[in-house]
N, C-alpha and C positions, 0 to 999 in steps of 0.2 A: 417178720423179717428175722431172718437168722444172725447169728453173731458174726459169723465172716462176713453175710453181706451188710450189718451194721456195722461193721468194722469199716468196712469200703465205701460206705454212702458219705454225701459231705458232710458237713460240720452242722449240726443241730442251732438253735438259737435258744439258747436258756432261757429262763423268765432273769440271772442275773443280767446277761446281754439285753434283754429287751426292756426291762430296768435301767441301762446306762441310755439305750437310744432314745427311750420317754423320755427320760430327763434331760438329754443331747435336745431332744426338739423346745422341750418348755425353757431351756438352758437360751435356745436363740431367738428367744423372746416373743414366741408365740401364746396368745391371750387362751390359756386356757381355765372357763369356767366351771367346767366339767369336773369331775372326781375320775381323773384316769390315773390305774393303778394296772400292775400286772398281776395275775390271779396265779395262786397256786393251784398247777394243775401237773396232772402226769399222764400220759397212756397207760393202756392196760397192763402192761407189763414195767411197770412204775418208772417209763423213762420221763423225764425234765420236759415238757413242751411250754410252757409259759403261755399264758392268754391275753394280753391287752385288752380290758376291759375299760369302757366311757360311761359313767353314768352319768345318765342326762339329769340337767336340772331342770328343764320346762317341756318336761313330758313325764310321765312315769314308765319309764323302759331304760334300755343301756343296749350300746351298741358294741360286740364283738370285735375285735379286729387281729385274724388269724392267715394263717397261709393258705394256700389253696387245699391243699396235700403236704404229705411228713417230707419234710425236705426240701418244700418248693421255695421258691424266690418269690415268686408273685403271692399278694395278698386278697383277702374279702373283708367284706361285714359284713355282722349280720346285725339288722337292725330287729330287735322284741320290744314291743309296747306291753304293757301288761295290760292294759285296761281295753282294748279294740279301740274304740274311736276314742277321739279326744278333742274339746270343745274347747276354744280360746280364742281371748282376745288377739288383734292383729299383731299385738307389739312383743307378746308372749311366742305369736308364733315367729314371727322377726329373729325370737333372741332363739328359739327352737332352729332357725334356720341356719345360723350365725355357732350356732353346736353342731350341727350338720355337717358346717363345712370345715371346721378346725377337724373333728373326726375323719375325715376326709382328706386332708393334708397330712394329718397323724399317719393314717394307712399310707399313702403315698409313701413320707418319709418313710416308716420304715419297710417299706418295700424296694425304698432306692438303699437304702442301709443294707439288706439282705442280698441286695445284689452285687453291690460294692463288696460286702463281708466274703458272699462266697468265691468272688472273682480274686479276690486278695487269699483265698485260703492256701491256695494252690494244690488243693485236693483233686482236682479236674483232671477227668482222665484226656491224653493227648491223642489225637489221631494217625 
């Protein structure tokens, strides 16, 4: 992407902004066991894109939670195990599952964050 057309694309979401919405969410009293932090990261050409990262505590993996695409509104995860399979008790997997789903709400949030942020930018081009 060139400069004029990064000049023109909407508003990026820093790891500082994705750092205030983590804490917005854990802020309204969402039970999070997890180790989620945002990662320092940048594109090739050393712009800010910020990674939300979940490390799980009853599994050995962490799950991603990034945009679709540079710019996009909507969110993914991805979920890495390190080990392939993983053997456990039911109640392990329960609390496995119970990670699952705050991760899952986390992306949620901040996917309705990102929509709300760039509908309030008023960068959007009119027709």
């Amino acid at each position: 992407m060139n400069d004029d057309a990064l000049a023109e694309s909407p508003p990026r979401r820093s790891r500082e902004l994705l750092r205030t919405w983590v804490q917005e969410f854990i802020d309204q009293g969402h039970l999070v066991a997890s180790d989620v932090h945002v990662a320092d990261q940048e594109d090739t050409e050393g712009r800010d894109t910020g990674l939300v990262v979940v490390g799980l505590k009853h599994a050995d993996g962490s799950i991603h939670l990034e945009p679709v695409g540079y710019d996009e509104p909507l969110w993914q995860v991805n979920l890495s195990l390190y080990d392939g399979d993983a053997t456990m008790p039911p109640y392990v997997l329960a609390s496995l599952a119970a990670e699952l789903v705050v991760a899952g709400n986390l992306c949620t949030f901040l996917q309705w964050k990102s929509l709300e942020w760039d509908r309030d930018s008023g960068r959007h081009e009119t027709s």
